[in-house]
Structures are given as C-alpha cells and as structure tokens.
C-alpha positions as CSV (number, residue, x, y, z in Angstrom):
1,X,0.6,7.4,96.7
2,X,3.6,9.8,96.2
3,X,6.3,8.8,94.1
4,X,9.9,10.9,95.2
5,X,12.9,10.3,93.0
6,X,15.9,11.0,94.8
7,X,18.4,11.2,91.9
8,X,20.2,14.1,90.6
9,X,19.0,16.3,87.9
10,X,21.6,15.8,86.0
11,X,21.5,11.8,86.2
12,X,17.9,12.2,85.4
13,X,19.0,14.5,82.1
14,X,21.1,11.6,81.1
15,X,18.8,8.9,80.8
16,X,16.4,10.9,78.9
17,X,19.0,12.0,76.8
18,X,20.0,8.0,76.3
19,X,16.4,7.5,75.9
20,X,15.8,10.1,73.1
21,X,19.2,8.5,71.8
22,X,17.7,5.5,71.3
23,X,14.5,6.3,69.6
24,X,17.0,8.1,66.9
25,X,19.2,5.2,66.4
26,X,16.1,2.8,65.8
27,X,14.0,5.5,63.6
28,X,17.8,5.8,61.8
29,X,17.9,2.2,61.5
30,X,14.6,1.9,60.1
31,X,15.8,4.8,57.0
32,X,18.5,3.0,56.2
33,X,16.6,-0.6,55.8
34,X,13.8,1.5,53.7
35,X,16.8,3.0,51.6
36,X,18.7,-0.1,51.7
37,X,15.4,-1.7,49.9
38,X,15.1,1.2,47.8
39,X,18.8,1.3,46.5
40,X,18.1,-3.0,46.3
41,X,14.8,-2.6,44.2
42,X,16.7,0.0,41.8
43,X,19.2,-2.0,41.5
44,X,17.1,-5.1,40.5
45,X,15.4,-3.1,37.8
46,X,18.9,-1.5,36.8
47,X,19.8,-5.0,35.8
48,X,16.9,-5.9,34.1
49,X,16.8,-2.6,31.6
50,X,20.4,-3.5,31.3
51,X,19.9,-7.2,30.2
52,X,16.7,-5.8,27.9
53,X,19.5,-3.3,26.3
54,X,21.8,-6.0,25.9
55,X,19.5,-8.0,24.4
56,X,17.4,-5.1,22.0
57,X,21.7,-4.2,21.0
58,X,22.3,-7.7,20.0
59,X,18.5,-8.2,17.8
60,X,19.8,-4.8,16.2
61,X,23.3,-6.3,15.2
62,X,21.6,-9.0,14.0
63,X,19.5,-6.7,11.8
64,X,22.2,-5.1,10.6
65,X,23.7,-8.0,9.6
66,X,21.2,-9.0,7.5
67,X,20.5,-5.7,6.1
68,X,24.0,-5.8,4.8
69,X,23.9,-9.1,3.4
70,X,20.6,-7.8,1.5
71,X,22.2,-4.4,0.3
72,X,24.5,-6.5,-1.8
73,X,21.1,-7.3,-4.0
74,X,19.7,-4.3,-3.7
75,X,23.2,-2.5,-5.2
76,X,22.9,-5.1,-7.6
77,X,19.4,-4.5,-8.6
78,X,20.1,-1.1,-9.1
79,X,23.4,-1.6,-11.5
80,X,21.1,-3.8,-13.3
81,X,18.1,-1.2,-13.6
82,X,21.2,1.3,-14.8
83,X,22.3,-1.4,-17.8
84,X,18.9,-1.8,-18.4
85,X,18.1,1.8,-19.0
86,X,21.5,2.4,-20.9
87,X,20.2,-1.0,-23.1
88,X,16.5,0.9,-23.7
89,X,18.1,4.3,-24.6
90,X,20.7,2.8,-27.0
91,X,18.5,0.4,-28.8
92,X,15.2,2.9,-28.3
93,X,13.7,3.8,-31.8
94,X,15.4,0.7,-33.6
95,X,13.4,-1.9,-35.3
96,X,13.0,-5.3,-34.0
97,X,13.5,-7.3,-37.7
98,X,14.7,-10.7,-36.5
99,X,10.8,-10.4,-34.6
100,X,9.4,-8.9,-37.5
101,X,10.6,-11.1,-40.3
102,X,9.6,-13.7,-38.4
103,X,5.6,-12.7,-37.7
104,X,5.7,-11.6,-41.5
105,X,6.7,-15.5,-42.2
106,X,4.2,-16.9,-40.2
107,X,0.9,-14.7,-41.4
108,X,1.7,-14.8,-45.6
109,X,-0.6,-17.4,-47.0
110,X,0.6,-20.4,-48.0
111,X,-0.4,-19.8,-51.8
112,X,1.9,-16.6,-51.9
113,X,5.7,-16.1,-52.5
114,X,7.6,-13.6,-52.4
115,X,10.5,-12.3,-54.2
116,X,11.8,-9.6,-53.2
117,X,11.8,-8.3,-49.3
118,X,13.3,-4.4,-49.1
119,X,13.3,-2.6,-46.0
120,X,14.9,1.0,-44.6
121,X,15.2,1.5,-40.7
122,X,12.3,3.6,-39.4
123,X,11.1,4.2,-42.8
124,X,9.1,1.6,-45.3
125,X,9.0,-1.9,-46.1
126,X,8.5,-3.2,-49.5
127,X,7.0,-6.9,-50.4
128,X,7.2,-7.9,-53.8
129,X,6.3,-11.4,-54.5
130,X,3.7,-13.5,-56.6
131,X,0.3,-14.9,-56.0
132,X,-0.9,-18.3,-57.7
133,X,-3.6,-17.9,-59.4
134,X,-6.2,-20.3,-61.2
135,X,-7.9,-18.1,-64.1
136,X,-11.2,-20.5,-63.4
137,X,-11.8,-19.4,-60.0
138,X,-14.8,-17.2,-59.7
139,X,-14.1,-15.1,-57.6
140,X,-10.6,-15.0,-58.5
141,X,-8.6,-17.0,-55.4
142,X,-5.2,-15.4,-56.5
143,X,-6.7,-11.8,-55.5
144,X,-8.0,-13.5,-52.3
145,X,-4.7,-14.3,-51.1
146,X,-3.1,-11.2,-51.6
147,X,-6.3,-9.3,-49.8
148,X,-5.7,-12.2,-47.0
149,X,-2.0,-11.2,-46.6
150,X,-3.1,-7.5,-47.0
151,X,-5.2,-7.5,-43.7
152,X,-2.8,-9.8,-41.8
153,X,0.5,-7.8,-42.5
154,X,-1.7,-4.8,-41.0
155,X,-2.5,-6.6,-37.9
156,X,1.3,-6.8,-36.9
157,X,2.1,-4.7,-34.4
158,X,5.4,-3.1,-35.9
159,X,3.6,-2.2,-39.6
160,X,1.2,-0.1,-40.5
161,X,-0.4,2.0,-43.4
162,X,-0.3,-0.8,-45.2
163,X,-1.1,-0.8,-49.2
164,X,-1.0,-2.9,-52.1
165,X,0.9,-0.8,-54.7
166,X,0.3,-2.9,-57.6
167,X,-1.1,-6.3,-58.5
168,X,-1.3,-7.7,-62.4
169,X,-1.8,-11.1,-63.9
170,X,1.1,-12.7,-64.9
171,X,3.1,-16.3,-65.3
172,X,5.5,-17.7,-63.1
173,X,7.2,-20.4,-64.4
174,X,4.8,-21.1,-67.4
175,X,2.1,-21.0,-64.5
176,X,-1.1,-18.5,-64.5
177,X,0.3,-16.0,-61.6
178,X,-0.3,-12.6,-60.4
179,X,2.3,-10.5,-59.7
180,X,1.8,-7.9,-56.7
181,X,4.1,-5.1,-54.5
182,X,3.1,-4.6,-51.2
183,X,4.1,-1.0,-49.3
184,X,4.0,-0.5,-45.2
185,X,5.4,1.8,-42.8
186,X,7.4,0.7,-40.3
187,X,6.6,1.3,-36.4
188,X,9.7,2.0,-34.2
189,X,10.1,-0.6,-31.4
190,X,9.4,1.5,-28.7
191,X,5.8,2.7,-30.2
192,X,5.1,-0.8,-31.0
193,X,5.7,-2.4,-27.8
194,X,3.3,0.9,-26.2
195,X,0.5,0.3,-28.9
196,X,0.8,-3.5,-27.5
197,X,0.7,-2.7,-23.8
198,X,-2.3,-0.4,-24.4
199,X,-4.2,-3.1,-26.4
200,X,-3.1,-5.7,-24.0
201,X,-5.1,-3.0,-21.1
C-alpha cells in the first residue's frame, strides 16, 4: 500500500521544524528542573554550613569569654610569681633566727641553761651557758648533757661545724655546775632550705 502526501514541501518543513521545536523545549525543560534541583540542593547545604558557622562562631565567643575571665588569674599568678621572686632575691642569704632560736629551744636538754646567746649574720653563733652537774655521777651526767646538746644543735639544719670550745666544773648558785661555750657556723637560708630538700629526696 502506497502512501502519497499531497502537502507542500514547505508545510511539510514546518511541522518538522515544530516537531524538532518541541523535543528542544522539553529536553530544555528537563536542564532547567536538573539545575533547578542542583541550585535547590546547594542551597540546602549552603544553609546548613552557614548554621554550623554560626554555631562553631558563637562556641568560639563563648571560649573567649571564658579565656578572658581566666587571663585575669593567670595575670595574677604571674604578678605573684614576680613578688615572690623580688621576696626570694631580697631576703636570699639571710638567716631565718625567729626559726632558728626556736629549734635551738626545743633540742637543749632540760638539765642545761644558758647564759649567754651571741650570734653575727652569716657568720658564727656562740652558746655559753651552764650544765648541772652531780660530782657522784659515774660517768659524769653534767658532761652527758652537754655531749647531748652537742649532737642535737648539729642536726639543725641551719648550723653546722659545730664545737664545744670549752667546758670546766664550776658552781652556779652555790650548786656543783659546769660551765661550757658552745661555737657553730651558721648556714644561710637559702643553703639550708636546699640541704633540706635534698635530704627530704
């Protein structure tokens, strides 16, 4: 069966034209829903990175905040660590003698007085005192106490080199006595307190 079209070429160029047309507008139609989902995802993850920002900006401020609040302390700290330096190299070298009078109270024996107390800074101290002695003792006590204080003063951490100078019988007060002087060096505060934290270790 032969099919004849009767209509003019240029009627016949038209349609296909209006066809071809057509097939353009749809596959141009179809781009611009593709890009319309494209520019729609972007723009969905565009506001999400831009609420994360917001919300990364705000933890940061936060921070800072805090960090501020905190360098108050840590300015404070550090003035403190200055006074505390300025303290150490103004009292460095100088003896501690409310600390060592008191120590030297506490280890003399009970049965020993003393007289006289002489110190210099950084230089010697000098005990001179008296011992009570009973001449019946055997071996003598009045020796013993003064041996006693002898090894205790040299246990103090400040003093050392320490010797006993002189030691004679004697009375005190119409009582049997010996009479003693007691030398030691003095150990600056600074070397004390090291000789401590190495013993302590």
């Amino acid at each position: 069966m032969m099919r004849i079209n009767l209509l003019p070429p240029e009627i016949l160029e038209r349609r296909r034209a209006e066809k071809g047309l057509g097939y353009v507008v749809v596959a141009a139609l179809g781009v611009a829903v593709v890009l319309a989902a494209v520019w729609a995802w972007a723009h969905f993850t565009l506001e999400g990175k831009k609420s994360d920002l917001a919300s990364v900006q705000q933890q940061v401020a936060q921070v800072k905040a805090q960090a501020d609040t905190l360098a108050v302390f840590e300015q404070r700290s550090l003035e403190l660590d200055a006074r505390r330096a300025v303290v150490q190299t103004a009292l460095g070298g100088r003896t501690d003698w409310p600390k060592l009078f008191h120590e030297i109270s506490l280890v003399l024996p009970s049965d020993i007085w003393l007289t006289r107390l002489s110190a210099a800074e950084g230089s010697t101290i000098q005990f001179d005192g008296f011992a009570v002695d009973a001449p019946k003792d055997n071996p003598d006590a009045g020796h013993k106490a003064i041996a006693k204080a002898l090894v205790r003063l040299a246990d103090l951490d400040q003093l050392f080199d320490v010797w006993l100078l002189t030691s004679s019988e004697t009375e005190f007060e119409n009582q049997p006595a010996i009479q003693f002087t007691i030398t030691a060096m003095i150990r600056a505060a600074d070397a004390a307190a090291t000789e401590t934290g190495g013993a302590a270790q």
